[in-house]
N, C-alpha and C positions, 0 to 999 in steps of 0.2 A: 561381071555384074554381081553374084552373089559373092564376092570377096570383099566390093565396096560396102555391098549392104550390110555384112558381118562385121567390116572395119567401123561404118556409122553403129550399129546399134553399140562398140564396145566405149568407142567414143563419147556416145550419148550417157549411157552406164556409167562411164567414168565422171563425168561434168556434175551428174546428179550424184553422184556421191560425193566432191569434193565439196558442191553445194550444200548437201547434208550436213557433212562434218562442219562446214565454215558455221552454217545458221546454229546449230548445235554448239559449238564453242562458243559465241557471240549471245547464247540464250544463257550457258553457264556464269558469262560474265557479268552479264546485266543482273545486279541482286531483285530477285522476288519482293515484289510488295507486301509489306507487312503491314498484318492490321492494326487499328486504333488498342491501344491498348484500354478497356472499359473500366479501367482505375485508377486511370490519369487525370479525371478530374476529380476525383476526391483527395488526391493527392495534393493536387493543387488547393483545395480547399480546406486541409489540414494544416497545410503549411502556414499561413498566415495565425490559425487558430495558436500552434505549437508555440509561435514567435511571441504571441500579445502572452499566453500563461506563464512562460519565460521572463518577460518582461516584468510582468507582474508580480513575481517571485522577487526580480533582481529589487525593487521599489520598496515591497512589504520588509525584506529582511535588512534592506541598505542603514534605516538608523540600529541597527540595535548592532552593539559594540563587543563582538564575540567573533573571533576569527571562524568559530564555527557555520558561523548566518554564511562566510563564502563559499567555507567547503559541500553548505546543502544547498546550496544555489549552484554552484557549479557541477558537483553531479544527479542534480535533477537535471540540469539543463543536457548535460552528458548524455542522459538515460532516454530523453524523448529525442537526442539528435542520433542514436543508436540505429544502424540501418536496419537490425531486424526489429527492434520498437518499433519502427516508427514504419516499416511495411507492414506489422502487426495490426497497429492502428489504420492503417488504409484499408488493409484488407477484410475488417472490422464494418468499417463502414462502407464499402462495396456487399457484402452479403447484407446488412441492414438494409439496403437499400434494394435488393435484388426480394425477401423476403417481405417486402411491403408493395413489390411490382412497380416500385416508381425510380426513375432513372434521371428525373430532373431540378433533384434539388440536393446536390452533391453538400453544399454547406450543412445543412439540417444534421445529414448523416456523418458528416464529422464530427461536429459537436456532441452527437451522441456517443462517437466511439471513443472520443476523448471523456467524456462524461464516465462510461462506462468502464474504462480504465481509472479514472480515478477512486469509481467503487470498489474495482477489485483489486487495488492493493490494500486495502483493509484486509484482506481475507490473507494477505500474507505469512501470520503466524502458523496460517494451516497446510505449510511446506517445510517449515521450519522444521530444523533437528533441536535437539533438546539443549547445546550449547546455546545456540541462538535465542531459548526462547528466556535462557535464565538469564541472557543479556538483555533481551529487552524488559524482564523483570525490574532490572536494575535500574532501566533507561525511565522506566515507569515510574518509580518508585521516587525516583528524583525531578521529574517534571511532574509530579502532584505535590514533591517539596514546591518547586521554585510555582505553583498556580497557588498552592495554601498562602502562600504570602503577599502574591498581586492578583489575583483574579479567582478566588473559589469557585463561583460557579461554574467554572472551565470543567472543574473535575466530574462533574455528571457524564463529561462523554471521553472520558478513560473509563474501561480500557480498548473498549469496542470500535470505536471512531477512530483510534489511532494511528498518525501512518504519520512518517516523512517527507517523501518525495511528494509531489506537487501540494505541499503545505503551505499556502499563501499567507497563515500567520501562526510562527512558531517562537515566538519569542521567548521561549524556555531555554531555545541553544545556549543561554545566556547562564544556564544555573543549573548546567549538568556538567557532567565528568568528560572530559574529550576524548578518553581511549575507550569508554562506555558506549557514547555517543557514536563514533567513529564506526566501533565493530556492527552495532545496531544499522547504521544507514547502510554498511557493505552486505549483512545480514539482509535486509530489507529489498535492497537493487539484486541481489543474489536469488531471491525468492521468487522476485519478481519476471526474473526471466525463467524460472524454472514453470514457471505458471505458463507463461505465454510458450514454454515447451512444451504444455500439453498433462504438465503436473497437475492434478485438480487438488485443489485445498481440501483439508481435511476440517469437516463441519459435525456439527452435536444439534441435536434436539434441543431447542429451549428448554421445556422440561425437564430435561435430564439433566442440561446443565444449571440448571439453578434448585435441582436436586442435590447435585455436585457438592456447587458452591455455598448453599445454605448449612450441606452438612458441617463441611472445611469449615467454614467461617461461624459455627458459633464454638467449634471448639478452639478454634483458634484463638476468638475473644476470650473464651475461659480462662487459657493460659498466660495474657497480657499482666502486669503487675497493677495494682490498683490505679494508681497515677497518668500510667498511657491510658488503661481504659478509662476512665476518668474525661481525662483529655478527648480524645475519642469521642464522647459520649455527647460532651457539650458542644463539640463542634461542629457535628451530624446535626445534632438541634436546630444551630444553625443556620443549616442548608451547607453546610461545609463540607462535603465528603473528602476533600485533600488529604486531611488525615489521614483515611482510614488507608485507601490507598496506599500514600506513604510508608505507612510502617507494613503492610500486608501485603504488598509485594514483595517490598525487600524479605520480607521473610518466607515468599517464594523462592527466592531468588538462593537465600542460603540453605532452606531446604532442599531446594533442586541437587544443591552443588555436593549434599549427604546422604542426598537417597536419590539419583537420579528419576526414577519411576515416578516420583512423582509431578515431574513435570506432564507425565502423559496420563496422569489420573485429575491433576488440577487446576494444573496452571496452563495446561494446552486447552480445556475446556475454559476456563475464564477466560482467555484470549482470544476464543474463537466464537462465542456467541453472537448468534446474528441480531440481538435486540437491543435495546435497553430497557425494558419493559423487568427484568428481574434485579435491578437494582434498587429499587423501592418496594419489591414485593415480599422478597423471603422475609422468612422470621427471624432470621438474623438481625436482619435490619432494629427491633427490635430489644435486641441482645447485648446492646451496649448499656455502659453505664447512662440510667435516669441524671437526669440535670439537677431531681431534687435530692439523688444523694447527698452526702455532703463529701466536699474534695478530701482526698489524703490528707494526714497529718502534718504540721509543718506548713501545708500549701493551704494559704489563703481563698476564698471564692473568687474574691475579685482578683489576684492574679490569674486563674482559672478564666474570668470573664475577660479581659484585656488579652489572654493568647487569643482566643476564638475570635475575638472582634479583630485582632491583628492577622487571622488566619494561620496563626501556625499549625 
């Protein structure tokens, strides 16, 4: 009797562990439920947003007749279909949304995060190394050429406003240099991820910077030959600021390239100012040639009046 009962209890022992192991392997194999992932649907409300600014890009750049209008439509279009972009941007609008306590209006907070990225590639120059920024001197310097000619008042929002990618109307690609251009939008997608890596831009005090720039810029005006500033002077009159732009980058741009240092005394402060409030303020402003001097020798007023009214 006690041999049966020791043979059932091993028996029993034995049954409940096979069962163990079976239910055990059969739990290993059925996968664990996983939760909702809580930025799935901003995702999905991104997406649509990413497609229509895309679209919009391809429409705005389509007439104008510059192989370049493709290349900046294709990597914009690149840069927001970018997997870490564009989880950047979700994950953007998942904490906007968590730090306002609301969880049911997923579109609102895309549009902001997309919003909000468009602001911060302006701040781009302020990752930039000192190559880069005497390229976008360059880039500058020749799209307030090609605005002095069709559209002046454009130039009130160089150099602050400036950016590339998601520019829904740049019709300058048309009247710039293409290995200029080229290095500037790689410069530009480059910075732009260096930011969203955690790089914070480098920013200046208004004050200071148009301490900067009022100093630079009236000596700079001193040293122009009478003719440019001249020119210069009438076209500011205006409302023209293309000009000045024009010639006063480019001569960023070849200074940078003789004294590096001073890109980071000058020209990274001019690029990086968060206003536009100091463009009409310094005394520079000023400091150009009066309209009642009279033009250079040789040069007539009214040819002087026919550039300015032509925007050159």
């Amino acid at each position: 009797m006690r041999t049966m009962l020791k043979k059932t209890l091993i028996l029993t022992s034995l049954l409940f562990f096979i069962h163990s192991s079976v239910s055990a392997a059969d739990a290993a194999k059925k996968p664990a439920e996983t939760p909702p992932d809580p930025r799935a649907p901003y995702s999905a409300a991104l997406f649509p947003l990413v497609e229509k600014t895309q679209q919009a890009m391809v429409e705005s750049m389509a007439p104008i007749e510059s192989p370049l209008a493709d290349v900046l439509v294709d990597k914009t279009k690149k840069l927001l279909a970018d997997k870490v972009v564009y989880q950047h941007l979700v994950d953007m609008a998942y904490e906007r949304s968590k730090a306002d306590d609301v969880n049911d209006d997923p579109e609102h907070y895309a549009k902001q995060a997309l919003s909000a990225f468009n602001a911060t590639i302006r701040l781009t120059p302020g990752v930039m190394g000192r190559p880069a920024l005497i390229n976008r001197a360059k880039l500058l310097s020749q799209v307030a050429d090609y605005y002095s000619k069709n559209k002046p008042a454009m130039c009130r929002y160089i150099p602050a406003d400036f950016s590339m990618i998601l520019s829904v109307d740049a019709p300058w690609v048309a009247g710039v240099e293409e290995d200029v251009f080229n290095q500037a939008l790689d410069d530009e997608i480059d910075a732009i991820k260096r930011m969203l890596g955690g790089s914070l831009p480098f920013g200046i005090n208004d004050s200071d910077a148009q301490l900067v720039f009022s100093k630079f810029a009236g000596e700079w005006l001193g040293g122009l030959d009478a003719d440019t500033r001249y020119r210069i002077g009438l076209a500011k009159t205006n409302g023209n600021y293309c000009l000045l732009w024009k010639y006063m980058f480019k001569d960023f741009a070849n200074m940078s390239e003789t004294y590096p240092r001073a890109s980071d005394k000058v020209l990274r402060p001019v690029l990086t100012m968060m206003s536009r409030g100091w463009l009409d303020s310094g005394l520079w402003s000023y400091e150009v040639a009066s309209p009642h001097q009279k033009p250079a020798k040789g040069v007539s007023e009214s040819e002087f009046l026919e550039d300015s009214e032509a925007g050159l």
